[in-house]
BAVO-708193 format. One record per atom (N, C-alpha, C): residue number from 1; residue in one letter; atom name; x, y, z. Coordinates in Angstrom, 2 decimals. Example, Ala and Ser with C-alpha at 12.3 -4.5 7.8 and 13.67 -1.06 7.14 Angstrom:
2
(site 1; 'A'; 'N'; (13.19; -5.69; 7.80))
(site 1; 'A'; 'CA'; (12.30; -4.50; 7.80))
(site 1; 'A'; 'C'; (13.20; -3.30; 7.80))
(site 2; 'S'; 'N'; (12.85; -2.25; 7.08))
(site 2; 'S'; 'CA'; (13.67; -1.06; 7.14))
(site 2; 'S'; 'C'; (12.90; 0.03; 7.87))
//
This chain:
134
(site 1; 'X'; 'N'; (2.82; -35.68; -10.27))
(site 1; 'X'; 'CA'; (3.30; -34.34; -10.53))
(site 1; 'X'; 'C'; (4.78; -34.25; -10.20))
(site 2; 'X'; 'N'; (5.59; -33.45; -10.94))
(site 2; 'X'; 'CA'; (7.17; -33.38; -10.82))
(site 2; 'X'; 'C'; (7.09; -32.14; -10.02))
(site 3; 'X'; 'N'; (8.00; -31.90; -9.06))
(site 3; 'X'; 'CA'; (8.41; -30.93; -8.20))
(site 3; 'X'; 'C'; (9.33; -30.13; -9.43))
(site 4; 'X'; 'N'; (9.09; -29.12; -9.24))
(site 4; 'X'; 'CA'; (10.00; -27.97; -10.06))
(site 4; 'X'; 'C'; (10.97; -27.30; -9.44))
(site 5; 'X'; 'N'; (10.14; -26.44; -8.21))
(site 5; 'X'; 'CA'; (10.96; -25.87; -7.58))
(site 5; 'X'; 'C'; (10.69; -26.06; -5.90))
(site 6; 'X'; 'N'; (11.68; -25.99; -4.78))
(site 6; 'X'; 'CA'; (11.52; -26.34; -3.34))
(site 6; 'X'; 'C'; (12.01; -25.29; -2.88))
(site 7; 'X'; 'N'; (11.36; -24.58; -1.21))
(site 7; 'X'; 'CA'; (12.86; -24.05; -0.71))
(site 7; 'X'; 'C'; (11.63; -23.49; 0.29))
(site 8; 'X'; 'N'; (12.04; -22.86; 1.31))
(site 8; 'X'; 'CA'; (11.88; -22.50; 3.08))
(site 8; 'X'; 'C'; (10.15; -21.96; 2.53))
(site 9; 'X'; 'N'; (9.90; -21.19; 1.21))
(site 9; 'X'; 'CA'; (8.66; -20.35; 1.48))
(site 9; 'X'; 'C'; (7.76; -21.78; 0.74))
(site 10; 'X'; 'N'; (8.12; -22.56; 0.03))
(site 10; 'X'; 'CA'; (7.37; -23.50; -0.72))
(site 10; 'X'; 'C'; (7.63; -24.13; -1.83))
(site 11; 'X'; 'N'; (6.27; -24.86; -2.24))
(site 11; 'X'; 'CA'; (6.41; -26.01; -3.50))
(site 11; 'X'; 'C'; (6.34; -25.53; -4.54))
(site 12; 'X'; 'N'; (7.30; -25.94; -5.88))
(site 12; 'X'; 'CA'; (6.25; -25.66; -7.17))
(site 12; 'X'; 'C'; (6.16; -27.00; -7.80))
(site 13; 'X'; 'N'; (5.11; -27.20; -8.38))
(site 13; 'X'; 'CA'; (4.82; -28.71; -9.43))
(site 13; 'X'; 'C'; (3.98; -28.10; -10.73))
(site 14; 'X'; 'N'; (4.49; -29.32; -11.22))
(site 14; 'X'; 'CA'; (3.94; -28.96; -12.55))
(site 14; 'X'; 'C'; (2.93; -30.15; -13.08))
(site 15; 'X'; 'N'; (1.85; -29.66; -12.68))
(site 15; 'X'; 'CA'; (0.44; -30.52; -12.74))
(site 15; 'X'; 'C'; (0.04; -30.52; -14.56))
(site 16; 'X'; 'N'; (0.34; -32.22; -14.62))
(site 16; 'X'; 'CA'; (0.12; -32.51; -15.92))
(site 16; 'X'; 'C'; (-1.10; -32.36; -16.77))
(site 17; 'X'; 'N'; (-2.21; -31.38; -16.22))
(site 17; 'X'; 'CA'; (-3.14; -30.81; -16.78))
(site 17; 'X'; 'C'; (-2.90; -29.70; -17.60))
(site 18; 'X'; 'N'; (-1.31; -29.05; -17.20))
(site 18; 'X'; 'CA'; (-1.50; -28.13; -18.28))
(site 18; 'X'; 'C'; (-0.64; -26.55; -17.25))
(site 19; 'X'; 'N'; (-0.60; -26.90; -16.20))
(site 19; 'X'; 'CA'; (-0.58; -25.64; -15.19))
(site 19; 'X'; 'C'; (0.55; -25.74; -14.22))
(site 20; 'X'; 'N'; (0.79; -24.74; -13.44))
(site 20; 'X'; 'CA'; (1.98; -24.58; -12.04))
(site 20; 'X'; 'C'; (1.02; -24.80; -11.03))
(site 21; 'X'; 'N'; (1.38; -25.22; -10.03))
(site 21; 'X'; 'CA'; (0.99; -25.52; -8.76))
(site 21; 'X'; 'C'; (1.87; -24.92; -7.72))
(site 22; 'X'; 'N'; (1.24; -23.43; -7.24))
(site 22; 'X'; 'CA'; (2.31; -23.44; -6.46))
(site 22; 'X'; 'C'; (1.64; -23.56; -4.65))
(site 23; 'X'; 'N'; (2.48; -24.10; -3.97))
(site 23; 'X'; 'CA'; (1.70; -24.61; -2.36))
(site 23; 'X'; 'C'; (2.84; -23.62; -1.02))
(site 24; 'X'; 'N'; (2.44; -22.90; -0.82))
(site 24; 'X'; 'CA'; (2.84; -22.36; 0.21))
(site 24; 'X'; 'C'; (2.72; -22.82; 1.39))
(site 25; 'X'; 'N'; (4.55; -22.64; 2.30))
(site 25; 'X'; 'CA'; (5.04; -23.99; 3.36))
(site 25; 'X'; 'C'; (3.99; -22.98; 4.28))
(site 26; 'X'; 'N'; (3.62; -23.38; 5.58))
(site 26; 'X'; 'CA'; (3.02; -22.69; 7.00))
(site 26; 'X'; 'C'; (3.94; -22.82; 7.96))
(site 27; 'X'; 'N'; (5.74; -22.25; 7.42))
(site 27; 'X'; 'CA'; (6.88; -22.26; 8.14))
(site 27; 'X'; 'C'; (7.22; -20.59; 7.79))
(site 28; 'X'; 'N'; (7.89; -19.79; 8.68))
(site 28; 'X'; 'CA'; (8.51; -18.85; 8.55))
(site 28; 'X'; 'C'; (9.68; -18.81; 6.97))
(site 29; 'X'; 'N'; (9.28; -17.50; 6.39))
(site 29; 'X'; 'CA'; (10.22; -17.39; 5.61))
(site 29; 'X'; 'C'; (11.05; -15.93; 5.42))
(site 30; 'X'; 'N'; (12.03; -16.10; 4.53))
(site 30; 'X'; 'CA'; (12.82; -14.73; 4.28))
(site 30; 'X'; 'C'; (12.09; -14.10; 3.05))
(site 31; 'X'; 'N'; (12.91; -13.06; 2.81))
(site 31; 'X'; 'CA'; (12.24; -12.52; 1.57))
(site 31; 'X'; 'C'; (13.20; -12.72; 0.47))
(site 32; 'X'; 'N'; (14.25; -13.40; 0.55))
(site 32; 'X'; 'CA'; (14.87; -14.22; -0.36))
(site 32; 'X'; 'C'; (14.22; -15.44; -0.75))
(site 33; 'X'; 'N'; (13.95; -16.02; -0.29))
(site 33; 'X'; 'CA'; (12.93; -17.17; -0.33))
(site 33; 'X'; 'C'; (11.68; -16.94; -1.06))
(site 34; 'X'; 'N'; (11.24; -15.92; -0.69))
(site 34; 'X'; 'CA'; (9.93; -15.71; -1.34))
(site 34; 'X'; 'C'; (10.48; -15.34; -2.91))
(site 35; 'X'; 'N'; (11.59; -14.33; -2.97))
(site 35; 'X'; 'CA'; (11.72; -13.71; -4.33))
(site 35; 'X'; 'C'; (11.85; -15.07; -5.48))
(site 36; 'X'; 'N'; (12.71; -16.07; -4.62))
(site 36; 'X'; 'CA'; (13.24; -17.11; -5.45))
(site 36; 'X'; 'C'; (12.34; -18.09; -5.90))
(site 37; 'X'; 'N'; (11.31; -18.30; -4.84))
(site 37; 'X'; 'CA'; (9.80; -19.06; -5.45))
(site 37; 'X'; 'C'; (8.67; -18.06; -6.10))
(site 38; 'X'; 'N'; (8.80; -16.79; -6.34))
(site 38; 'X'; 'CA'; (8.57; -16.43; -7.49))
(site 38; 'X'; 'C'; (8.90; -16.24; -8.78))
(site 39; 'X'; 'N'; (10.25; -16.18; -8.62))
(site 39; 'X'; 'CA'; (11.11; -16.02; -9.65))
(site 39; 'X'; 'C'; (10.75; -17.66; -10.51))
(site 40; 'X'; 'N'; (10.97; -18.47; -9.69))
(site 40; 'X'; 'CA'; (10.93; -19.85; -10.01))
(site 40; 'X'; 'C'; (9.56; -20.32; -10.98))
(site 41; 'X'; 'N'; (8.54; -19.16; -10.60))
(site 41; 'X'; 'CA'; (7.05; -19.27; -11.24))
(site 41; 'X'; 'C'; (6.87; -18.96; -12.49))
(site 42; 'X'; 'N'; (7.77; -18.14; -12.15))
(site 42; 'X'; 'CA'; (7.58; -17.03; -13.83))
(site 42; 'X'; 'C'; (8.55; -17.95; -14.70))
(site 43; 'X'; 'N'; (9.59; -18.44; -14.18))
(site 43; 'X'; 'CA'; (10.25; -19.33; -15.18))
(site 43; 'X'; 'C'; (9.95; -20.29; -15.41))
(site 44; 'X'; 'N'; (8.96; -20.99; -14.95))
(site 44; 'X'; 'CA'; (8.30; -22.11; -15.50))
(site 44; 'X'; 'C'; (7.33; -21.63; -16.03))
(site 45; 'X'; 'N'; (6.45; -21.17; -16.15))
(site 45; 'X'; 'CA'; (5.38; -20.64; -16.84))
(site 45; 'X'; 'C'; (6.02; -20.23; -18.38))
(site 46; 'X'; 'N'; (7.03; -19.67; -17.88))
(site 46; 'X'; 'CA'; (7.66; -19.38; -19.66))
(site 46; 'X'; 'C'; (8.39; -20.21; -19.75))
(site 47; 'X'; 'N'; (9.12; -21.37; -19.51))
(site 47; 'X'; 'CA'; (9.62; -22.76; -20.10))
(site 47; 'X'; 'C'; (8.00; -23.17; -20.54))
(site 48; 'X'; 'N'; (7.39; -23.64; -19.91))
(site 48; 'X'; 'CA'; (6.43; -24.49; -20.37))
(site 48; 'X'; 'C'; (4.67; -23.87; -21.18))
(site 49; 'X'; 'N'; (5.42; -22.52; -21.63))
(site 49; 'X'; 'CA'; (4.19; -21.52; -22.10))
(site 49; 'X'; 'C'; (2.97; -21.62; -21.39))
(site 50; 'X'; 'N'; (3.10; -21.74; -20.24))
(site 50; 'X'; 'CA'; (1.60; -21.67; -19.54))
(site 50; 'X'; 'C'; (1.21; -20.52; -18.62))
(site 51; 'X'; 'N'; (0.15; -19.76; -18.37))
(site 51; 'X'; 'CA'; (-0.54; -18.56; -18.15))
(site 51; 'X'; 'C'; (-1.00; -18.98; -16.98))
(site 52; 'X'; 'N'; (-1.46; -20.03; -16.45))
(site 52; 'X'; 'CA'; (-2.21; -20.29; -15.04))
(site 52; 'X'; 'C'; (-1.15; -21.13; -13.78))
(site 53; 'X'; 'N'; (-2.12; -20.40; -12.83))
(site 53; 'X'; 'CA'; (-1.16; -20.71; -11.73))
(site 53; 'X'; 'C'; (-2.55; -21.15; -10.61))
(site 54; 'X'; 'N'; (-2.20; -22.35; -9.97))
(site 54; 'X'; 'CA'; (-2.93; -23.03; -8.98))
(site 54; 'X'; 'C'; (-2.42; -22.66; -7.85))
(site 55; 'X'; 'N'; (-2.29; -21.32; -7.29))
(site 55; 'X'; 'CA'; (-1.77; -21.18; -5.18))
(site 55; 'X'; 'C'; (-2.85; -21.58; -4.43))
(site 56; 'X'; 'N'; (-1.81; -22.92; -3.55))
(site 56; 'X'; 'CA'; (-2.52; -22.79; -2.37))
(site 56; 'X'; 'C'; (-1.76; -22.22; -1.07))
(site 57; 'X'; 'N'; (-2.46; -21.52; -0.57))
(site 57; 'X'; 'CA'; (-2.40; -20.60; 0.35))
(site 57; 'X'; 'C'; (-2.89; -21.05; 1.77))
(site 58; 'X'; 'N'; (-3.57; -22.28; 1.80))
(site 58; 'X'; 'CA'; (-4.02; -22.96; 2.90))
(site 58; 'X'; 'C'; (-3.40; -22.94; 3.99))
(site 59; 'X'; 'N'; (-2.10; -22.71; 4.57))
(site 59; 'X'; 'CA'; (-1.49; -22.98; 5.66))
(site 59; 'X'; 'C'; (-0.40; -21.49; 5.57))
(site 60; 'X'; 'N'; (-0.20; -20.92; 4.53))
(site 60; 'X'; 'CA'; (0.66; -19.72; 4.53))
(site 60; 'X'; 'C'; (0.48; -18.58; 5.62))
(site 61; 'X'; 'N'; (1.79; -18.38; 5.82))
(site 61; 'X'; 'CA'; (2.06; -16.92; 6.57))
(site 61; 'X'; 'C'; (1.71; -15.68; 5.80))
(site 62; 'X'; 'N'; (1.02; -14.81; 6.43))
(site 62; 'X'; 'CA'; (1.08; -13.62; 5.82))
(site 62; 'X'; 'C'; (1.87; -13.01; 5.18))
(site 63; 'X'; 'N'; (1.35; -12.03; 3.74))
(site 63; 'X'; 'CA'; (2.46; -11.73; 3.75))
(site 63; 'X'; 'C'; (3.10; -10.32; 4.38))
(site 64; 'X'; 'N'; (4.57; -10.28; 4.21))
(site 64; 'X'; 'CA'; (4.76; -8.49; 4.40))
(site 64; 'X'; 'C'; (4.36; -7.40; 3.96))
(site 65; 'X'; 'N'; (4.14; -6.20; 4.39))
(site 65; 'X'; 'CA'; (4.34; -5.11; 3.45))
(site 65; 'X'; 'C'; (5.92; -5.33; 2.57))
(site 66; 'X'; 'N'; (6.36; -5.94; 2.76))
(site 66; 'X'; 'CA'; (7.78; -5.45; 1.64))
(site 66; 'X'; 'C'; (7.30; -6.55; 0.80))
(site 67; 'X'; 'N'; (6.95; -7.61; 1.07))
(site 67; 'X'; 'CA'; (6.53; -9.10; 0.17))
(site 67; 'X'; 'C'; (5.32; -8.39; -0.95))
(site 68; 'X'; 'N'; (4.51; -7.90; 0.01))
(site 68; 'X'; 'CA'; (3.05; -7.63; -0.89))
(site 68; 'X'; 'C'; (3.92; -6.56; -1.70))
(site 69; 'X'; 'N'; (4.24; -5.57; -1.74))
(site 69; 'X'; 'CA'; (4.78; -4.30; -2.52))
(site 69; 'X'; 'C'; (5.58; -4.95; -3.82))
(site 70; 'X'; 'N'; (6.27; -6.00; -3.56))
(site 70; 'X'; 'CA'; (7.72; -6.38; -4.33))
(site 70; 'X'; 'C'; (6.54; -7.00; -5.65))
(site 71; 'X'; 'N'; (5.78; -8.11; -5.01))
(site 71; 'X'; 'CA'; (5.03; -8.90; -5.66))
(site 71; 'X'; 'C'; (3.98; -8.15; -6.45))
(site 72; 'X'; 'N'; (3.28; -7.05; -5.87))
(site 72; 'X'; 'CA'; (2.04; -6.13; -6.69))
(site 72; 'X'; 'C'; (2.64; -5.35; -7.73))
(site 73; 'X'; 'N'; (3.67; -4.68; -6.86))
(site 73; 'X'; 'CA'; (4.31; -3.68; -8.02))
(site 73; 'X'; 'C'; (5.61; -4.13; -8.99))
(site 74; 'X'; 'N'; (6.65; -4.95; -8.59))
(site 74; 'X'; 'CA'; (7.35; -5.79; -9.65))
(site 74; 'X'; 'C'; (7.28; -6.80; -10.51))
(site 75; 'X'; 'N'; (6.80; -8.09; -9.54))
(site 75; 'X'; 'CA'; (6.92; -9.19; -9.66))
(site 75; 'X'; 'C'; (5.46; -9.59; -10.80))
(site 76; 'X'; 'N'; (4.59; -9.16; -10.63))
(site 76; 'X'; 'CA'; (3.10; -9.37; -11.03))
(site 76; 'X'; 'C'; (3.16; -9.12; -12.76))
(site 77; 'X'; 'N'; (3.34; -7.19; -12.87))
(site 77; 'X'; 'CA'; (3.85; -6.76; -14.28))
(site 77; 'X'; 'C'; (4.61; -7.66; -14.95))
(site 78; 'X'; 'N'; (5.89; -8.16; -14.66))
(site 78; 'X'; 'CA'; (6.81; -8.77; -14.84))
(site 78; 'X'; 'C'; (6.61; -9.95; -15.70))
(site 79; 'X'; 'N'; (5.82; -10.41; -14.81))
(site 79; 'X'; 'CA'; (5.39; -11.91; -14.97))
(site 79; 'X'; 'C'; (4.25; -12.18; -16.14))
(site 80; 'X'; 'N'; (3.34; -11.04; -15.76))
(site 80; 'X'; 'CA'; (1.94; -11.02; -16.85))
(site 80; 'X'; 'C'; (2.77; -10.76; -18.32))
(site 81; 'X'; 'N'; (3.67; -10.05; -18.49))
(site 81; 'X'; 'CA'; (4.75; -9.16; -19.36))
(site 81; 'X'; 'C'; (5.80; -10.56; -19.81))
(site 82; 'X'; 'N'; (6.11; -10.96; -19.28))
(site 82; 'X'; 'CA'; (7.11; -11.80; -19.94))
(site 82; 'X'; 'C'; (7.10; -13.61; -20.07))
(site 83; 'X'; 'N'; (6.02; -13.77; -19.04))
(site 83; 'X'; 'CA'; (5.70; -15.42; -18.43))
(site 83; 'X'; 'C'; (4.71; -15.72; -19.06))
(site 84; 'X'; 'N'; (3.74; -14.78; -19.16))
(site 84; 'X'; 'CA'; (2.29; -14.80; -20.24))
(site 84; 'X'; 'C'; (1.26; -15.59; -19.12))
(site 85; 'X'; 'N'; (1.46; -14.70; -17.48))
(site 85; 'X'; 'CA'; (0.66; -15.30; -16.68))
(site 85; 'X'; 'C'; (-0.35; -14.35; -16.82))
(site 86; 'X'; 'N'; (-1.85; -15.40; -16.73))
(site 86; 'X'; 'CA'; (-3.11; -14.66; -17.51))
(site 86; 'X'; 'C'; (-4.08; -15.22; -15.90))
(site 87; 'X'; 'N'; (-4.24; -16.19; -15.50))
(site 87; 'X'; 'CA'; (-5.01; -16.74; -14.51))
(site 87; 'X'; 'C'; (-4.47; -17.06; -13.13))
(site 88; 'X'; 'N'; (-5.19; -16.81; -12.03))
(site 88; 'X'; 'CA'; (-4.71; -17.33; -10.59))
(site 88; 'X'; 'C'; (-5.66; -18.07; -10.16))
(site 89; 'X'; 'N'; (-5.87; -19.22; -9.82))
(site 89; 'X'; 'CA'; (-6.43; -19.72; -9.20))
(site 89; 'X'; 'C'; (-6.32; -20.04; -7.22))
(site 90; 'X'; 'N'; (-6.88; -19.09; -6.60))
(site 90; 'X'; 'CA'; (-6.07; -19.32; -4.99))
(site 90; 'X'; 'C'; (-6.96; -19.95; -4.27))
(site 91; 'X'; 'N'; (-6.34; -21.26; -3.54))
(site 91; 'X'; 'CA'; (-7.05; -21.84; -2.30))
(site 91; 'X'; 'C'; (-6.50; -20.83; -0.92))
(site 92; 'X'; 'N'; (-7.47; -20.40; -0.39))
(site 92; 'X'; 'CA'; (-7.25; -19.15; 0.56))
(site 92; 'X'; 'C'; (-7.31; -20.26; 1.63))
(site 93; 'X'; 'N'; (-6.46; -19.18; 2.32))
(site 93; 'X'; 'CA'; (-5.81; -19.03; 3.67))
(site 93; 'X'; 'C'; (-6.66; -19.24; 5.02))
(site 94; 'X'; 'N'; (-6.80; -20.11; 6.02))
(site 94; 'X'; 'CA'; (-7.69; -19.97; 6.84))
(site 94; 'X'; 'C'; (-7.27; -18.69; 7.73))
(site 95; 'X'; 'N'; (-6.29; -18.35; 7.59))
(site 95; 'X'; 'CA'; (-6.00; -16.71; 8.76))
(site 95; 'X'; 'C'; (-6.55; -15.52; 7.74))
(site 96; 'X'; 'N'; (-7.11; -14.88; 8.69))
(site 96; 'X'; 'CA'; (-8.04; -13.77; 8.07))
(site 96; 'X'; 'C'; (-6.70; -12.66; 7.44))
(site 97; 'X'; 'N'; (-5.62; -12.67; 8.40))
(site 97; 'X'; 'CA'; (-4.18; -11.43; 7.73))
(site 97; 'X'; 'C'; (-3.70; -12.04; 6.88))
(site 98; 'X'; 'N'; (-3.77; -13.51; 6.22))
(site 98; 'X'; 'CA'; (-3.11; -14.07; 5.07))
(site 98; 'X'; 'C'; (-3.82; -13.45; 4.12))
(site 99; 'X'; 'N'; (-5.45; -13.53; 4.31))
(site 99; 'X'; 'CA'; (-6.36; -13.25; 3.38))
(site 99; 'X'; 'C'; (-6.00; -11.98; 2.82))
(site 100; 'X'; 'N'; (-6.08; -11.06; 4.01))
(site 100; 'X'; 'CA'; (-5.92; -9.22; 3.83))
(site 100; 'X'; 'C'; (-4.78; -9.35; 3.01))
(site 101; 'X'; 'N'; (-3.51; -9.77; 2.97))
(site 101; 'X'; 'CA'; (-2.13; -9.56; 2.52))
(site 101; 'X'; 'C'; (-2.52; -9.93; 1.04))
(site 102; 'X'; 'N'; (-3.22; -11.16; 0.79))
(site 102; 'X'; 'CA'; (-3.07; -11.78; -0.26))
(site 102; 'X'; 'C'; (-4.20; -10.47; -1.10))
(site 103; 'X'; 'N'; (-5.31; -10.04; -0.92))
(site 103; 'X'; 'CA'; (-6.52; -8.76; -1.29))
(site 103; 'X'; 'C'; (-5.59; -7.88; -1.85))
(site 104; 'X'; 'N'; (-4.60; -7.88; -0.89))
(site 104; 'X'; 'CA'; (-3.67; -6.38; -1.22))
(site 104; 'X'; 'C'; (-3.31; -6.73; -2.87))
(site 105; 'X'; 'N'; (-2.85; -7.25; -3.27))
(site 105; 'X'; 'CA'; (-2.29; -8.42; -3.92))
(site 105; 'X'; 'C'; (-2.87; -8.35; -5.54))
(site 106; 'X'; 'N'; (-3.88; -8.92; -4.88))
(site 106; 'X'; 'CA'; (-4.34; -9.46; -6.32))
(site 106; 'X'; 'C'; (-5.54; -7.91; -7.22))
(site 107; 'X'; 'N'; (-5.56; -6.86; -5.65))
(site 107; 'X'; 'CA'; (-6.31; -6.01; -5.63))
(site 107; 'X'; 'C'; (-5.71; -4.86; -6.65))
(site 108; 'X'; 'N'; (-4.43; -5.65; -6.79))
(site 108; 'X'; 'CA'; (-3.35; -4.24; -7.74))
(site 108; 'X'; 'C'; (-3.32; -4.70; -8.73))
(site 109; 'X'; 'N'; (-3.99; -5.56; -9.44))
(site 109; 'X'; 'CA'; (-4.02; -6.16; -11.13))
(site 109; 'X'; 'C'; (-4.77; -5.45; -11.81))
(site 110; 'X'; 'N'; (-5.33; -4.32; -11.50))
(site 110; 'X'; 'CA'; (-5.97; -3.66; -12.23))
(site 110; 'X'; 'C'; (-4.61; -2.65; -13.77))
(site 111; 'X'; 'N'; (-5.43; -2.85; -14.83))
(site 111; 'X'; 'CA'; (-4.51; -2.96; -15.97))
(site 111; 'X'; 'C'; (-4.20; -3.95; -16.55))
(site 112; 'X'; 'N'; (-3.86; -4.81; -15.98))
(site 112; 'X'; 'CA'; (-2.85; -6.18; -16.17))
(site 112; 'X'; 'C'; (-4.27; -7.12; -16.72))
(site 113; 'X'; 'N'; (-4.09; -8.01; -18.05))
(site 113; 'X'; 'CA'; (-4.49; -9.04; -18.39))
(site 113; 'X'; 'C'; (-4.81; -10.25; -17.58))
(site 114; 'X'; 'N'; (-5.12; -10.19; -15.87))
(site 114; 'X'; 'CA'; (-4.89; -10.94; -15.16))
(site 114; 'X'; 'C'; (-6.39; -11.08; -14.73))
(site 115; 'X'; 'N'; (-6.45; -12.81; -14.13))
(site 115; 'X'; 'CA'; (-7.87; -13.33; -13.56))
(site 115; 'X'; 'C'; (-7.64; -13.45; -12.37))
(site 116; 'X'; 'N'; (-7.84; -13.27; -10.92))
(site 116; 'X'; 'CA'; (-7.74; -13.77; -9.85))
(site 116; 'X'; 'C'; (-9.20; -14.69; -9.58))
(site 117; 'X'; 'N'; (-9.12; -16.05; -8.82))
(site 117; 'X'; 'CA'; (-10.48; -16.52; -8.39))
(site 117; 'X'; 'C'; (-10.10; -17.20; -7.09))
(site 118; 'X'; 'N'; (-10.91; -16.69; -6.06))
(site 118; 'X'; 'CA'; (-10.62; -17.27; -4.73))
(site 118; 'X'; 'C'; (-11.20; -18.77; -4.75))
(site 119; 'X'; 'N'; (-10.57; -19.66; -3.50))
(site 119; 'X'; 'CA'; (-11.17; -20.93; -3.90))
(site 119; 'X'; 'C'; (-11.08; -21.37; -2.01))
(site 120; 'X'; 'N'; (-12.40; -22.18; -1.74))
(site 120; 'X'; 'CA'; (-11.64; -22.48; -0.56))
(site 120; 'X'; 'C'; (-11.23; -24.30; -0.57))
(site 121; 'X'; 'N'; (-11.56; -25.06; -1.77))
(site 121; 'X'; 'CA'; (-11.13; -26.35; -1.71))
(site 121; 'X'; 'C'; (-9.92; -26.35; -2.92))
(site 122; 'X'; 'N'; (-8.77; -26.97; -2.80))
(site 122; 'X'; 'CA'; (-8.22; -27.67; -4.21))
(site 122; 'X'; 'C'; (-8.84; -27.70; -5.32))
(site 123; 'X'; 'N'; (-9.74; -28.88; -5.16))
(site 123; 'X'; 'CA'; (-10.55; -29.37; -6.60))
(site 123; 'X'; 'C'; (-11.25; -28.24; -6.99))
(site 124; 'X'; 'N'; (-12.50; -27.05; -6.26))
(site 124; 'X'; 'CA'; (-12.42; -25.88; -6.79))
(site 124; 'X'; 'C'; (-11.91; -25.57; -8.08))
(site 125; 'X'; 'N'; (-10.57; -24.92; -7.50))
(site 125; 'X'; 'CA'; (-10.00; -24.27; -7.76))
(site 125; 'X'; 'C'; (-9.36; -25.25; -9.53))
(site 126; 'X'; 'N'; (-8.67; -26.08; -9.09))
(site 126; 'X'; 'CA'; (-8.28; -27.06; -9.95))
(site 126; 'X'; 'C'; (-9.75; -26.80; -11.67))
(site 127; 'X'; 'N'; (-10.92; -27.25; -10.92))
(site 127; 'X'; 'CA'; (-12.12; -27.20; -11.85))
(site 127; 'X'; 'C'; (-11.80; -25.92; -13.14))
(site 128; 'X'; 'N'; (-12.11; -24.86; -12.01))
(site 128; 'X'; 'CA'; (-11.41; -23.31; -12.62))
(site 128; 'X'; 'C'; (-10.79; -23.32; -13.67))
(site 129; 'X'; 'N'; (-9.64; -23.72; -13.34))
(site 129; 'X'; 'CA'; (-8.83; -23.09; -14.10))
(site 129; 'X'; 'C'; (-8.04; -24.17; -15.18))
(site 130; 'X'; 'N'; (-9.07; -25.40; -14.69))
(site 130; 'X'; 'CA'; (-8.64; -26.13; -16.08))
(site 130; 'X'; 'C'; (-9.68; -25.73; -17.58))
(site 131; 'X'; 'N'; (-10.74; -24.94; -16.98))
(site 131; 'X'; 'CA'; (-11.45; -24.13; -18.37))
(site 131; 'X'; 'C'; (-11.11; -23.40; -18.65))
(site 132; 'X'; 'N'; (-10.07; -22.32; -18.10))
(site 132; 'X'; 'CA'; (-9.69; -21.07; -18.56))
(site 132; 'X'; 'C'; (-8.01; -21.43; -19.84))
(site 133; 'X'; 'N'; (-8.68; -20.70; -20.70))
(site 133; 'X'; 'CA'; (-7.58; -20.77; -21.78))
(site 133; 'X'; 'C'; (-5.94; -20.65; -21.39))
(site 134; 'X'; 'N'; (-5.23; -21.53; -22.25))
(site 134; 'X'; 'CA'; (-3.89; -21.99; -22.49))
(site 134; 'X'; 'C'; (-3.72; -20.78; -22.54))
//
């Protein structure tokens, strides 16, 4: 897999099945950091016309109220709207407040053309969302 994008909040790769991979660091981050590894998502997804996204969340920090807000109410629309992101595939978080942050989250796609599916292994998840349409 080729690394796409790096930086303080995490990884992105681009898993030659077809999809983004994105892996969240279990290091403190800013909310510059975060904006920029989202930003980084949505632009690969629309370079490489692809709709699904593989997060793992396994080791991640919670997120903020300003993180969760930016991401539910900007970043999400945005992305479904212009990236043509249709699927999430998430390996969850062993901290129960990653979990809650991430609920907040995926709990605001209502409207939006969007799949969320919790996962607690990789391959899971991987399985998922290599059936769900291009």
């Amino acid at each position: 897999m080729r690394i796409y994008f790096e930086n303080a909040a995490g990884r992105l790769l681009e898993d030659p099945a077809g999809f983004l991979q994105a892996h969240w660091a279990p290091t403190p981050r800013t909310f510059t950091d975060l904006k920029a590894l989202f930003t980084h998502m949505a632009l690969c997804m629309q370079q490489r016309k692809w709709g699904r996204i593989l997060i793992n969340q396994r080791g991640m920090l919670p997120f903020s109220p300003e993180e969760q807000r930016w991401v539910a109410e900007q970043w999400l629309p945005e992305a479904v709207r212009t990236a043509g992101y249709r699927f999430g595939a998430v390996v969850v978080s062993e901290s129960v407040l990653a979990r809650l942050a991430t609920a907040y989250i995926t709990t605001h796609v209502q409207g939006l053309p969007l799949t969320y599916r919790s996962f607690e292994s990789e391959e899971e998840a991987k399985a998922w969302l290599i059936k769900q349409p291009v």
